[in-house]
Structure formats: C-alpha cells, structure tokens
PDB file of N, CA, C, O and CB in Angstrom:
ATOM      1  N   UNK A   1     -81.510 177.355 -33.679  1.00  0.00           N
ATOM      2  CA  UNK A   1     -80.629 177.627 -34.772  1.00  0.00           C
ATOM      3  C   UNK A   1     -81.486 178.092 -35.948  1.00  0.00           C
ATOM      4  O   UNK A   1     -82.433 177.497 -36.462  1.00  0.00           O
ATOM      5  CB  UNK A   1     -79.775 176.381 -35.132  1.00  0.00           C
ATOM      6  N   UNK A   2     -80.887 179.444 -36.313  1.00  0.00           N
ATOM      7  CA  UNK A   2     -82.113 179.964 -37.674  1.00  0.00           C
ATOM      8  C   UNK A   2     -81.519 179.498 -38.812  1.00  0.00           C
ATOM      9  O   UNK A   2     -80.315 179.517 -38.554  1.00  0.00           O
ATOM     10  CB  UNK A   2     -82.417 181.796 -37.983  1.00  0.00           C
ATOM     11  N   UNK A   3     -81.643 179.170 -39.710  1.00  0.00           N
ATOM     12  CA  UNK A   3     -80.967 178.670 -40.726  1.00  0.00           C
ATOM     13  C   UNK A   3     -82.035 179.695 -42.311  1.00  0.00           C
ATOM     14  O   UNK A   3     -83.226 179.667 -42.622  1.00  0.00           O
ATOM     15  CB  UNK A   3     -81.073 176.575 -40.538  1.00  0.00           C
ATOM     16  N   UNK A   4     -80.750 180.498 -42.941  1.00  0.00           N
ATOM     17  CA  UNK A   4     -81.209 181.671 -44.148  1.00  0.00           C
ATOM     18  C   UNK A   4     -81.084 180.587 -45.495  1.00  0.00           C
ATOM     19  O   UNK A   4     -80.568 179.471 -45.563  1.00  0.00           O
ATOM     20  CB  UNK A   4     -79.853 183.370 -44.310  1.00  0.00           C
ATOM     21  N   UNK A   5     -81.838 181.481 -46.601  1.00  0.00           N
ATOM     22  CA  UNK A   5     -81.675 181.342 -47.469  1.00  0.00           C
ATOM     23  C   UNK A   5     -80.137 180.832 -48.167  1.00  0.00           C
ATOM     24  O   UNK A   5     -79.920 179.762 -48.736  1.00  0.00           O
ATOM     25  CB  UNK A   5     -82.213 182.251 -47.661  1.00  0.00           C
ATOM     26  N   UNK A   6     -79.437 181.653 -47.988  1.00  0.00           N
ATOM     27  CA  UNK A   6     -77.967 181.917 -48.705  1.00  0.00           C
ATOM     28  C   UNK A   6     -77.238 180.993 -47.969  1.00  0.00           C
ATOM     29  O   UNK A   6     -76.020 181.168 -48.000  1.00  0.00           O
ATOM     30  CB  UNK A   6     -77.253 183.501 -48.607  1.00  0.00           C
ATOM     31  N   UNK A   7     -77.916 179.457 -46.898  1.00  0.00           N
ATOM     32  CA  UNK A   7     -77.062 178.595 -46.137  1.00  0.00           C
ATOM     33  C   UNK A   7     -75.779 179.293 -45.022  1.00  0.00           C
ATOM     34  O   UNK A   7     -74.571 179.165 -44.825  1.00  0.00           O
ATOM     35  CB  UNK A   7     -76.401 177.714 -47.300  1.00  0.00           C
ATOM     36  N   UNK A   8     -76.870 180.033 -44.522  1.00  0.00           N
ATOM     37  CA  UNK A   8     -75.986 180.588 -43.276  1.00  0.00           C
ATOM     38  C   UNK A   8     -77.115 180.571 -42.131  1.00  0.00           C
ATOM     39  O   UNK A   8     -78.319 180.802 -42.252  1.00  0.00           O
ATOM     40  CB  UNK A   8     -75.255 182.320 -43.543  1.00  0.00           C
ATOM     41  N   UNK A   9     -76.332 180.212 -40.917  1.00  0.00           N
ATOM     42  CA  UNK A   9     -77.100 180.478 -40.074  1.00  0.00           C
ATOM     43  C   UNK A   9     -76.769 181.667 -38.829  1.00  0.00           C
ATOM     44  O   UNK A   9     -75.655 182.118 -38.560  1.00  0.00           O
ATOM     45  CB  UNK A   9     -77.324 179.266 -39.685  1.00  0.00           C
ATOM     46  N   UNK A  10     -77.958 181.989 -38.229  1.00  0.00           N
ATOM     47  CA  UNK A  10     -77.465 183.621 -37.584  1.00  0.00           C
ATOM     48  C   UNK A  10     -77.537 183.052 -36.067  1.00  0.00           C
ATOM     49  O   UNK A  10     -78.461 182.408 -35.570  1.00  0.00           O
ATOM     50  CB  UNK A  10     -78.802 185.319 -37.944  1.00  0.00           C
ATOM     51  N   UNK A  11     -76.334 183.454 -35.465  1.00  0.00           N
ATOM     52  CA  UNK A  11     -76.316 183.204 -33.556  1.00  0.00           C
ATOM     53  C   UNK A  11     -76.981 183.896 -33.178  1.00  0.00           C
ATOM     54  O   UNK A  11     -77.177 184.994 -33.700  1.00  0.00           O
ATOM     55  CB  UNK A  11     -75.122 183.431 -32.587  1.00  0.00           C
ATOM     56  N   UNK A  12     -77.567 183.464 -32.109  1.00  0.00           N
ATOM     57  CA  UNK A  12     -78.414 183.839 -31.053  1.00  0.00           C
ATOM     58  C   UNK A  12     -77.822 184.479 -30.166  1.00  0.00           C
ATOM     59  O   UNK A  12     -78.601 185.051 -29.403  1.00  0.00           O
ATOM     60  CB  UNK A  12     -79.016 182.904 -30.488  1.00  0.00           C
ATOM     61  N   UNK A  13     -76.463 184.659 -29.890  1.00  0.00           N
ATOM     62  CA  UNK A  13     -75.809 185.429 -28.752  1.00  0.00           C
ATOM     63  C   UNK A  13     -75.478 186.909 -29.784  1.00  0.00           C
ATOM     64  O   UNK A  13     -75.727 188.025 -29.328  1.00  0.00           O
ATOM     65  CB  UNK A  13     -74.173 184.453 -27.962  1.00  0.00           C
ATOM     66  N   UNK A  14     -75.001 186.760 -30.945  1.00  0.00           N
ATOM     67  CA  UNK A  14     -74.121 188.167 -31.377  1.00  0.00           C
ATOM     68  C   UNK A  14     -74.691 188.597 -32.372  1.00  0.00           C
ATOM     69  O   UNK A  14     -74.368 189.609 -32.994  1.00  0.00           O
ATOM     70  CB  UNK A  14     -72.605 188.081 -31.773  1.00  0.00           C
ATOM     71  N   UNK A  15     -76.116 187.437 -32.751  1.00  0.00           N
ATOM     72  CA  UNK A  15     -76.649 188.222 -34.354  1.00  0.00           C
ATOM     73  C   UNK A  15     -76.174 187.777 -35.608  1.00  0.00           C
ATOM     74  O   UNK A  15     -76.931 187.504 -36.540  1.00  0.00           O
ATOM     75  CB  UNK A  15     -76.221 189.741 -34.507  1.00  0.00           C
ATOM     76  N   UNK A  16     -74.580 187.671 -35.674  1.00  0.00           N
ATOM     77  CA  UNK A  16     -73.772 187.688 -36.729  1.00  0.00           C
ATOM     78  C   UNK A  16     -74.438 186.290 -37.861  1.00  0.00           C
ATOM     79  O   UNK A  16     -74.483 185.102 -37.541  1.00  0.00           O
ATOM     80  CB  UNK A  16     -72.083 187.512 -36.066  1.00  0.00           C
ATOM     81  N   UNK A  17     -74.819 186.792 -38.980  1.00  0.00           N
ATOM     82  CA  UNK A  17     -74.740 185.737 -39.882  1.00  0.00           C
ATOM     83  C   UNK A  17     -73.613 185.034 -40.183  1.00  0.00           C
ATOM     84  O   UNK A  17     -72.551 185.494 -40.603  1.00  0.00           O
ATOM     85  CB  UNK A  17     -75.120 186.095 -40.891  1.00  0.00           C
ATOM     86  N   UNK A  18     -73.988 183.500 -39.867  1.00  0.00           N
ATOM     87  CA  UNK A  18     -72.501 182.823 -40.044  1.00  0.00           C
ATOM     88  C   UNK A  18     -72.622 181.678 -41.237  1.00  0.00           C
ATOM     89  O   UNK A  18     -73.640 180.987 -41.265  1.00  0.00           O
ATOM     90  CB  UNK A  18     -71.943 182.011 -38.459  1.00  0.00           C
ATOM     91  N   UNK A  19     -71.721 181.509 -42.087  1.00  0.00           N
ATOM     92  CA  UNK A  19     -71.679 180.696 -43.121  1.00  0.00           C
ATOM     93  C   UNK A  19     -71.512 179.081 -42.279  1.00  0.00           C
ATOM     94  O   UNK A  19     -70.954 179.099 -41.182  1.00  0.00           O
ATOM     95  CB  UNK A  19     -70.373 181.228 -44.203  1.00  0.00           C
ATOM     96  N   UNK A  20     -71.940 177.925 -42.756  1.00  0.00           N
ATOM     97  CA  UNK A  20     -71.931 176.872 -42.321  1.00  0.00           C
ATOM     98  C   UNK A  20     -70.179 176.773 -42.205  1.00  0.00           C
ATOM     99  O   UNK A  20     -69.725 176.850 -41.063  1.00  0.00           O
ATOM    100  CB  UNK A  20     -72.828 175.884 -43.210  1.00  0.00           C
ATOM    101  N   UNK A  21     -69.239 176.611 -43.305  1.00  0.00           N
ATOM    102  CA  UNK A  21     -68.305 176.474 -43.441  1.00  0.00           C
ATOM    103  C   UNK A  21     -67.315 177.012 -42.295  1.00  0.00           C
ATOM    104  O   UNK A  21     -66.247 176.543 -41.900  1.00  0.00           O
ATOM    105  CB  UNK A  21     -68.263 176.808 -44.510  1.00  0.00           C
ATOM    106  N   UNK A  22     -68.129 178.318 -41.838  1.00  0.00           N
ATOM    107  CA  UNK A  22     -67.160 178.875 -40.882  1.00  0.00           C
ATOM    108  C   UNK A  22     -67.309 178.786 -39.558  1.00  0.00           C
ATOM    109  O   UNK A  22     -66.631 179.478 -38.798  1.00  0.00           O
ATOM    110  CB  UNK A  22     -67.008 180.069 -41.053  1.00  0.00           C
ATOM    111  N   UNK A  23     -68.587 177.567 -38.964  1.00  0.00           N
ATOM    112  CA  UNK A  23     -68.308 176.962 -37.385  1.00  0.00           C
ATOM    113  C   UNK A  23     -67.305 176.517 -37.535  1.00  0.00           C
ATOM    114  O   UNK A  23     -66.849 175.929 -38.515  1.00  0.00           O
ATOM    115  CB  UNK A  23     -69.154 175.910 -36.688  1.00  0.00           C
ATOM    116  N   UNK A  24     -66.633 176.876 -36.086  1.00  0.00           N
ATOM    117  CA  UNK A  24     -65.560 176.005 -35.362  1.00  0.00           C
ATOM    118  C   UNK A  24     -66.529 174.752 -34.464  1.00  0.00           C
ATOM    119  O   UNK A  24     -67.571 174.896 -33.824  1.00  0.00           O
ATOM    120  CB  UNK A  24     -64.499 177.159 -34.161  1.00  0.00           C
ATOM    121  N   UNK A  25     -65.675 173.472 -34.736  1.00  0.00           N
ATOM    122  CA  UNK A  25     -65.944 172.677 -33.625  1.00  0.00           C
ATOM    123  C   UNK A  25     -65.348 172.730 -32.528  1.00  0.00           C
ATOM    124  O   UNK A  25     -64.296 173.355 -32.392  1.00  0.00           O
ATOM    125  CB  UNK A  25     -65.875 171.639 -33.855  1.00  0.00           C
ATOM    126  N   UNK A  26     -66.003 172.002 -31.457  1.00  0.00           N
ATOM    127  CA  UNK A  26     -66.001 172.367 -29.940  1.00  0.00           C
ATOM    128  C   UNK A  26     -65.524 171.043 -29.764  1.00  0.00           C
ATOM    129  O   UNK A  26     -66.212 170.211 -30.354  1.00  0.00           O
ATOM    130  CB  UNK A  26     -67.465 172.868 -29.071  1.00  0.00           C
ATOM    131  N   UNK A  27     -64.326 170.487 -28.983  1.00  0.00           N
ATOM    132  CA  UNK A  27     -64.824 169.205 -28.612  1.00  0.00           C
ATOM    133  C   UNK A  27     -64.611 169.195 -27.297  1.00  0.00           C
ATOM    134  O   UNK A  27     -63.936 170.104 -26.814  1.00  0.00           O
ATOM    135  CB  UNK A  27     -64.242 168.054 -29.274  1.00  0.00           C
ATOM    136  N   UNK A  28     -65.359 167.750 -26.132  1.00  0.00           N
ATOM    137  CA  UNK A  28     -65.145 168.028 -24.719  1.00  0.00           C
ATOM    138  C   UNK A  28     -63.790 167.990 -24.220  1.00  0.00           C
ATOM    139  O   UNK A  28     -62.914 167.640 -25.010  1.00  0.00           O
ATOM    140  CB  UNK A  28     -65.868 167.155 -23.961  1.00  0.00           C
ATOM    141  N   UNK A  29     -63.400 168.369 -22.735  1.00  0.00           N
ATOM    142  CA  UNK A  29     -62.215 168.409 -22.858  1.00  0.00           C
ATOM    143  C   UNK A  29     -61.343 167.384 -22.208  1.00  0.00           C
ATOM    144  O   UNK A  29     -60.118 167.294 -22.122  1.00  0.00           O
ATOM    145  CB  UNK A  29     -61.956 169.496 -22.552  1.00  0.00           C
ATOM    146  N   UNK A  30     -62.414 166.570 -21.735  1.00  0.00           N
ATOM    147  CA  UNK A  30     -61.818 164.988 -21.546  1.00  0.00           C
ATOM    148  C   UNK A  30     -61.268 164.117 -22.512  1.00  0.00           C
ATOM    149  O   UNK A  30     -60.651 163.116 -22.149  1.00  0.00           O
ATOM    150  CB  UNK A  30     -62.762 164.163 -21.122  1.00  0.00           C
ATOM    151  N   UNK A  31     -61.493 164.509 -24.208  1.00  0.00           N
ATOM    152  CA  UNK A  31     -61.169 164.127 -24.725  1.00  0.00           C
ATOM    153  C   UNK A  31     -59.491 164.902 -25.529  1.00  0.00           C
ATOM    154  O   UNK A  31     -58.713 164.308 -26.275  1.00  0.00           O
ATOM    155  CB  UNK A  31     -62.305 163.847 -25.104  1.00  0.00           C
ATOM    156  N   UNK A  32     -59.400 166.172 -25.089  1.00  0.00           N
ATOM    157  CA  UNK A  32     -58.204 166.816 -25.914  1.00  0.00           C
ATOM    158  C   UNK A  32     -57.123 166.425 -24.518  1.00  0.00           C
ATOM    159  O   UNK A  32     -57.314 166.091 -23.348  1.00  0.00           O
ATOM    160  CB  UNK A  32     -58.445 168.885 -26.459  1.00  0.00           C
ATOM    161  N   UNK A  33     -56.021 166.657 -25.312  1.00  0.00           N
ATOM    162  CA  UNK A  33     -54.451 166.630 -24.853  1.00  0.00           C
ATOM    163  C   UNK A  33     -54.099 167.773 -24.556  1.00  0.00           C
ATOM    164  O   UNK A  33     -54.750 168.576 -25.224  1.00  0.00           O
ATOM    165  CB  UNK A  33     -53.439 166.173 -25.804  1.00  0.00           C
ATOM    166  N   UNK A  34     -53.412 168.247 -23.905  1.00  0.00           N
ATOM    167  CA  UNK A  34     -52.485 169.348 -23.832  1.00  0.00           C
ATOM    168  C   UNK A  34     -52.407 170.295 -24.908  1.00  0.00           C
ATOM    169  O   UNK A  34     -52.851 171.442 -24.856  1.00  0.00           O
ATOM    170  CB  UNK A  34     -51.269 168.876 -23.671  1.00  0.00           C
ATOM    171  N   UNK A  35     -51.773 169.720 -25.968  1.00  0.00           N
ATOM    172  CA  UNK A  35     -51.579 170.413 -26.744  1.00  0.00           C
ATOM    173  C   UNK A  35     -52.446 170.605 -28.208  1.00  0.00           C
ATOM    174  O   UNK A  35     -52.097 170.996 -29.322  1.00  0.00           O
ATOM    175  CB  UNK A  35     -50.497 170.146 -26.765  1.00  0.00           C
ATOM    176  N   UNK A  36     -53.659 170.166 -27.688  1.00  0.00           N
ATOM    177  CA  UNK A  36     -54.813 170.384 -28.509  1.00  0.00           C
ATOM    178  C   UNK A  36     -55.651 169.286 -29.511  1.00  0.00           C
ATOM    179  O   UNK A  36     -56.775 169.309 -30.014  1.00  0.00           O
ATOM    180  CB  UNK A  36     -54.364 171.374 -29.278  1.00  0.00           C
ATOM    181  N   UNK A  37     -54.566 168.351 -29.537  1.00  0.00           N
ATOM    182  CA  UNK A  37     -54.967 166.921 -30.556  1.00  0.00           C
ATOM    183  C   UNK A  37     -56.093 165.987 -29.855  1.00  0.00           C
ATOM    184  O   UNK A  37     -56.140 166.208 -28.645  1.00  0.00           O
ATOM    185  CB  UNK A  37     -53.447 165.781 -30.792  1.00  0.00           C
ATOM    186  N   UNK A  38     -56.709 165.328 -30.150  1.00  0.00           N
ATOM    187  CA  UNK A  38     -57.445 165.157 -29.343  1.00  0.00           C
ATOM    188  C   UNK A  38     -56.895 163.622 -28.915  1.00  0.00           C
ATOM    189  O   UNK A  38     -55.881 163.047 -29.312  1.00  0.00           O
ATOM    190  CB  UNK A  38     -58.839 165.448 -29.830  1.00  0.00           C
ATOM    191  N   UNK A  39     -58.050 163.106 -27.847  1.00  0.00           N
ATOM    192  CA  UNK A  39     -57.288 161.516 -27.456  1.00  0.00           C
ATOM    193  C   UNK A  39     -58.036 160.201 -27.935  1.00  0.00           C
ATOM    194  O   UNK A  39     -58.838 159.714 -27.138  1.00  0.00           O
ATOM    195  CB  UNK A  39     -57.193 161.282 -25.698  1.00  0.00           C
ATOM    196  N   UNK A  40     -57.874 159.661 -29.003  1.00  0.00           N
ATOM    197  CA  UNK A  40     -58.599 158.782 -29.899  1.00  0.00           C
ATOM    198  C   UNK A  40     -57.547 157.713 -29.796  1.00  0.00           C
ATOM    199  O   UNK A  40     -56.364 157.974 -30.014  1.00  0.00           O
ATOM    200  CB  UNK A  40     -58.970 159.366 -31.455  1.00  0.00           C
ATOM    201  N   UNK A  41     -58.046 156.281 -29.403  1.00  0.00           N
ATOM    202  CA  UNK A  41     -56.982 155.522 -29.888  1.00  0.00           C
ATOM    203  C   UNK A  41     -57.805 154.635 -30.985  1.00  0.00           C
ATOM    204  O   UNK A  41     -59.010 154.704 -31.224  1.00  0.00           O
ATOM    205  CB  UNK A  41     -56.166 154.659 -28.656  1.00  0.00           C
ATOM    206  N   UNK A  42     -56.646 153.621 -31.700  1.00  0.00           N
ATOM    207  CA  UNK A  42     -57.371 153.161 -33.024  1.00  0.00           C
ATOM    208  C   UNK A  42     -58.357 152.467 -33.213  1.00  0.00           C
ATOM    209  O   UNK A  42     -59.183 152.549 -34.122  1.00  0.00           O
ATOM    210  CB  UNK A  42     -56.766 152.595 -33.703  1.00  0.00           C
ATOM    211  N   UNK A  43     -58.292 151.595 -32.163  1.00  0.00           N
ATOM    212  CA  UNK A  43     -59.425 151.143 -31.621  1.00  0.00           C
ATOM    213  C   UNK A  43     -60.892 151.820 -32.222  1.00  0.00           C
ATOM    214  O   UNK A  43     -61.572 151.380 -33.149  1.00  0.00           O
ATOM    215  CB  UNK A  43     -59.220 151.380 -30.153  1.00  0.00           C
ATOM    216  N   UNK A  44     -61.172 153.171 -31.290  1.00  0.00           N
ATOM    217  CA  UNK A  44     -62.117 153.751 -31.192  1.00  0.00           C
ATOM    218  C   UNK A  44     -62.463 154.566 -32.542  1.00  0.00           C
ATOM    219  O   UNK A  44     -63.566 155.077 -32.739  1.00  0.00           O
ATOM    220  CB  UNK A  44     -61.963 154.402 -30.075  1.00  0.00           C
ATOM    221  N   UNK A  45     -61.155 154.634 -33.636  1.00  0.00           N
ATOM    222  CA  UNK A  45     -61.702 154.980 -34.222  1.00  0.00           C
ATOM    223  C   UNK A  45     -62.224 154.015 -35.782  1.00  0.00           C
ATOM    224  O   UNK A  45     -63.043 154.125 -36.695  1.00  0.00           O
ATOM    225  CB  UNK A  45     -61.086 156.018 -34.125  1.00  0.00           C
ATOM    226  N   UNK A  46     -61.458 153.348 -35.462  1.00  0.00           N
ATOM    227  CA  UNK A  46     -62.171 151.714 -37.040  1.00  0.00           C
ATOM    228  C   UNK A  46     -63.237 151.356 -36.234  1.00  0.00           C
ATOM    229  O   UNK A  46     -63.958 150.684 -36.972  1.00  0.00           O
ATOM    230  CB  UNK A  46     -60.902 149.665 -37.506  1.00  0.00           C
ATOM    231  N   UNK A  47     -63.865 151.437 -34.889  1.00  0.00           N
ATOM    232  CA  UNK A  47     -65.161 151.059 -34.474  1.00  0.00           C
ATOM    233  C   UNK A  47     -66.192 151.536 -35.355  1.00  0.00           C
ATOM    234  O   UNK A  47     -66.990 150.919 -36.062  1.00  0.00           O
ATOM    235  CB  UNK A  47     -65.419 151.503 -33.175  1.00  0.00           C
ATOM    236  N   UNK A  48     -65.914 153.383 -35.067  1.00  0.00           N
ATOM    237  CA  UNK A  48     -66.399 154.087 -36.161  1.00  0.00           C
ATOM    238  C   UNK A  48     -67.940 154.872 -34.669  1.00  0.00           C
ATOM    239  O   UNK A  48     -68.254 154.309 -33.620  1.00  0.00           O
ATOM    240  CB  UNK A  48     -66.953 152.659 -38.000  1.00  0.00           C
ATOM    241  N   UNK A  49     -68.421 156.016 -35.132  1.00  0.00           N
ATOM    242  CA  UNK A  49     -69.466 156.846 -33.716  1.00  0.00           C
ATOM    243  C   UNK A  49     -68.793 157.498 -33.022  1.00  0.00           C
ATOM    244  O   UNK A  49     -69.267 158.126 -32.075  1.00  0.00           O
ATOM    245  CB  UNK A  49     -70.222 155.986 -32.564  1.00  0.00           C
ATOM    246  N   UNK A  50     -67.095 157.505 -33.437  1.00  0.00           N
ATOM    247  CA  UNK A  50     -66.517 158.537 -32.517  1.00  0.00           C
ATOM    248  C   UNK A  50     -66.506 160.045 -32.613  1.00  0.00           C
ATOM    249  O   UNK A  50     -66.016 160.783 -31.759  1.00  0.00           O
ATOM    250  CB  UNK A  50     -65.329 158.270 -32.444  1.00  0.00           C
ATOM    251  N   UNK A  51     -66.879 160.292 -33.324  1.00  0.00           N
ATOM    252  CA  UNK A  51     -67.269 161.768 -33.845  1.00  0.00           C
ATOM    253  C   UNK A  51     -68.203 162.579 -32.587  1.00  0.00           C
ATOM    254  O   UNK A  51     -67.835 163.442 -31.791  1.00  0.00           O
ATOM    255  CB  UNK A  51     -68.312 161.600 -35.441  1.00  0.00           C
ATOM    256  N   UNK A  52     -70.004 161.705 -32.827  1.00  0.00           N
ATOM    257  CA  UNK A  52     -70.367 162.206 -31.504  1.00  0.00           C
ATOM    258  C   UNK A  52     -70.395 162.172 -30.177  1.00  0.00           C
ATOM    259  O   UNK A  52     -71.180 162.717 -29.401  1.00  0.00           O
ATOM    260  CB  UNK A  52     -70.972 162.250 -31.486  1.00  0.00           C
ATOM    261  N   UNK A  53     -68.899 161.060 -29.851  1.00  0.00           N
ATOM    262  CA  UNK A  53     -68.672 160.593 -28.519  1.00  0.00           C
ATOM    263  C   UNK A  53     -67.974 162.514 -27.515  1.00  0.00           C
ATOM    264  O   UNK A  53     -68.084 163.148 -26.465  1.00  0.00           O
ATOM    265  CB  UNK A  53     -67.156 158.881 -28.749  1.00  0.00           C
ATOM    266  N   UNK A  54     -67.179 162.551 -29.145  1.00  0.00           N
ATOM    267  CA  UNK A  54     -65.993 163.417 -28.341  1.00  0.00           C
ATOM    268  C   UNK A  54     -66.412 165.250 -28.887  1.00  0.00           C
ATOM    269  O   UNK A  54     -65.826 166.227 -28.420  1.00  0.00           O
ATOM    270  CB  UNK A  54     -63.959 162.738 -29.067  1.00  0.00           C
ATOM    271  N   UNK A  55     -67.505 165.322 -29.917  1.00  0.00           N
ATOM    272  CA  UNK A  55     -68.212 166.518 -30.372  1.00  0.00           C
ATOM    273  C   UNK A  55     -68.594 167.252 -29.572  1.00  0.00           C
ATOM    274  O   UNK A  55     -68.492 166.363 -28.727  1.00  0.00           O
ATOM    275  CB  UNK A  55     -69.159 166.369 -31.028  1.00  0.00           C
ATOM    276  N   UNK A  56     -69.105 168.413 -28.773  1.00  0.00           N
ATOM    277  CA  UNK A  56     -69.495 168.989 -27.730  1.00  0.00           C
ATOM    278  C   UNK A  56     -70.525 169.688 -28.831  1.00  0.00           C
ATOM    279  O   UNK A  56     -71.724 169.492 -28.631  1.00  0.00           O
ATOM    280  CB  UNK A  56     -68.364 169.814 -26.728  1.00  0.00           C
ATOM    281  N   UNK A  57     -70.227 170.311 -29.724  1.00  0.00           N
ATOM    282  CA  UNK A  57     -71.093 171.106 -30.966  1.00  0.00           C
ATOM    283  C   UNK A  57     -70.181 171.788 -31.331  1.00  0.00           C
ATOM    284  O   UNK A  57     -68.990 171.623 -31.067  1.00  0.00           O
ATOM    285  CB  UNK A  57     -72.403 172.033 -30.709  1.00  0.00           C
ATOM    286  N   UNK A  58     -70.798 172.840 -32.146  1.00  0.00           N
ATOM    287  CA  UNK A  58     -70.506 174.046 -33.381  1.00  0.00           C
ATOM    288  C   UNK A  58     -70.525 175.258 -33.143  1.00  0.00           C
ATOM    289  O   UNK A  58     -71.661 175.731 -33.093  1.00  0.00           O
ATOM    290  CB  UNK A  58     -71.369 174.102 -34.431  1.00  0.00           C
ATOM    291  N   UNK A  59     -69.500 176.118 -32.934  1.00  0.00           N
ATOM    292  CA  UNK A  59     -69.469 177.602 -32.371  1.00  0.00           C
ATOM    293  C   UNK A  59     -69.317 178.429 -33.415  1.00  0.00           C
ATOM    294  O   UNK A  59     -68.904 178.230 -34.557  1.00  0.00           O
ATOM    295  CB  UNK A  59     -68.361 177.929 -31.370  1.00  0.00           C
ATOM    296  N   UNK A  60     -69.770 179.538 -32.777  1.00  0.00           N
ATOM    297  CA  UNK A  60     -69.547 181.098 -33.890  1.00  0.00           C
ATOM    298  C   UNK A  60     -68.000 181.412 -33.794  1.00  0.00           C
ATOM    299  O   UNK A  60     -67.327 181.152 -32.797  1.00  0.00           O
ATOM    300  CB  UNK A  60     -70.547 182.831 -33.209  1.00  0.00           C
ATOM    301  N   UNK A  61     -67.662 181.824 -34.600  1.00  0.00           N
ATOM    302  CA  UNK A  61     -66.046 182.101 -34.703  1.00  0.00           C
ATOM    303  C   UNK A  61     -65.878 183.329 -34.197  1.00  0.00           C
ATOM    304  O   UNK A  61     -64.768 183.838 -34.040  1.00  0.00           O
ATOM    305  CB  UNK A  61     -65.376 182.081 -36.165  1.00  0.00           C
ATOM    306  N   UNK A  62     -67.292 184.048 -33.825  1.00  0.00           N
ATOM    307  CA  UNK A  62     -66.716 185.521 -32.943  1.00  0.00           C
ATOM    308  C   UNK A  62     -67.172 185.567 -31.929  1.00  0.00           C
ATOM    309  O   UNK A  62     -66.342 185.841 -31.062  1.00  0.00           O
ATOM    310  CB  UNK A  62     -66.988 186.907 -33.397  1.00  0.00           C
ATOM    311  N   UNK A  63     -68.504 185.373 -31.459  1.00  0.00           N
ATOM    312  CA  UNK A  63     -68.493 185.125 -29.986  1.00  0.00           C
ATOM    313  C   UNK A  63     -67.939 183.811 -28.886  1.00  0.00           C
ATOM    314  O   UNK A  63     -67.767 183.851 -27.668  1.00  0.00           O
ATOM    315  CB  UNK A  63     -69.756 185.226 -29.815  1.00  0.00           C
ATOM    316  N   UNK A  64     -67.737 182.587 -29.941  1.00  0.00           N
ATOM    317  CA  UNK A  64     -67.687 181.245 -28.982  1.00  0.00           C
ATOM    318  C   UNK A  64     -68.864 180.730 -28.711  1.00  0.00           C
ATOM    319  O   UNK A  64     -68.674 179.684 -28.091  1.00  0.00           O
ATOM    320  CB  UNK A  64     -67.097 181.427 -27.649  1.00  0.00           C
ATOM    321  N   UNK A  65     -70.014 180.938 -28.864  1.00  0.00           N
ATOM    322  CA  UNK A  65     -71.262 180.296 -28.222  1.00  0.00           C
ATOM    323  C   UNK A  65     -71.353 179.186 -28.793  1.00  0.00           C
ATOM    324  O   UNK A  65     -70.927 179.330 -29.939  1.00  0.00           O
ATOM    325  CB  UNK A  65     -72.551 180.980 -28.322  1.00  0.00           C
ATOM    326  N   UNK A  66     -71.805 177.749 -28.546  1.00  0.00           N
ATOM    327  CA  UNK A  66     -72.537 177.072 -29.568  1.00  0.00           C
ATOM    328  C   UNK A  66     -73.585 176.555 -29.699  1.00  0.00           C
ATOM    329  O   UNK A  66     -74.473 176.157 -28.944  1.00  0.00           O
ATOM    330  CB  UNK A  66     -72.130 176.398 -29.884  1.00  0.00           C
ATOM    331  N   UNK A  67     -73.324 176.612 -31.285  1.00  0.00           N
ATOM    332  CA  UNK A  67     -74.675 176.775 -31.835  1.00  0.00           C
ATOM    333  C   UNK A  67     -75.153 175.459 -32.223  1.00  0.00           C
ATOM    334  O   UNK A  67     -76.211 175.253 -31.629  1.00  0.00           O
ATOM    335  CB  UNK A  67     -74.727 177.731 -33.020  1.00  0.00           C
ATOM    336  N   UNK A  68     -74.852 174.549 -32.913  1.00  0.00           N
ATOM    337  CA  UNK A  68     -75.289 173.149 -32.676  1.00  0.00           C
ATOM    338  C   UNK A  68     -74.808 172.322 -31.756  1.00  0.00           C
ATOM    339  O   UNK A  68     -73.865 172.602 -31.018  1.00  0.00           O
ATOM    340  CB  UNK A  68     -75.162 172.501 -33.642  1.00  0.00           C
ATOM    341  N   UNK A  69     -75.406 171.302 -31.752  1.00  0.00           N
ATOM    342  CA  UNK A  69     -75.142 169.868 -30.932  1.00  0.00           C
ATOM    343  C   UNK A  69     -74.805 168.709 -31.748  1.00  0.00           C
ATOM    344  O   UNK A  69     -75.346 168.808 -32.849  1.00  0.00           O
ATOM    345  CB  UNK A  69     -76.409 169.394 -30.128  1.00  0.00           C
ATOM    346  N   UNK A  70     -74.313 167.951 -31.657  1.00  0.00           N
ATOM    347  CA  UNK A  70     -74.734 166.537 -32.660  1.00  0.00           C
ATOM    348  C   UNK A  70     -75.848 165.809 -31.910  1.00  0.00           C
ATOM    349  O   UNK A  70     -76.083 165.616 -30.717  1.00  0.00           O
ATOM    350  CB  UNK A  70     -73.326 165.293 -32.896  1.00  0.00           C
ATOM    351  N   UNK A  71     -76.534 165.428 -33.223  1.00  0.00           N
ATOM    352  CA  UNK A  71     -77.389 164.157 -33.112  1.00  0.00           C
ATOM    353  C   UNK A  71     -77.125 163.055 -32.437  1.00  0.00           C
ATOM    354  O   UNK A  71     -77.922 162.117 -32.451  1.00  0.00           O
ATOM    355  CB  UNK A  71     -77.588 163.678 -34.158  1.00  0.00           C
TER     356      UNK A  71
END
C-alpha cells in the first residue's frame, strides 16, 4: 500500500489515486445476509473486536481489489 502526500493512497491493480475516505469495506461472506446487513448478534457486539472478526479489508471503488487488511 503506497500511501502520498495529499493522504491518498494509489492501487496496485489500476494505478488510480484513491482518497482514504473513498475505500469501500469488504466484509467476509459468512458473515453478510442476503440482503447485505451483516450477521452480528448483541452479544458479539458489547464484547467489542468484532470489527476485525468480520473485516476482510479495504477496496478501490473502481477496480474492487483490496487494498488493506486489518490488523
């Protein structure tokens, strides 16, 4: 991940300089529903670490690749 001056970073698949703001997250798909929400019950989430359970990473909004991971 190259990370610029102006807080953008540029993909490795398309080139495109991308503003942080404008990754899409990815999440796995054991965790989404049908209709896109994902499947969290309350439990899991006042535990609190569910973020990088169900995160896959951070894609470019024009090719799809992604570009980060979580920690």
């Amino acid at each position: 991940m190259l990370r610029r001056r102006d807080d953008s970073i540029r993909c490795p698949k398309c080139g495109k300089a991308i503003k942080t703001s404008e990754l899409k997250p990815v999440f796995k798909q054991e965790y989404l529903n049908p209709d896109g929400s994902l499947k969290l019950s309350r439990k899991d989430v006042l535990r609190g670490g569910w973020l990088k359970k169900v995160l896959k990473g951070v894609a470019c909004p024009k090719c799809g690749e992604i570009i980060g991971k979580p920690e």
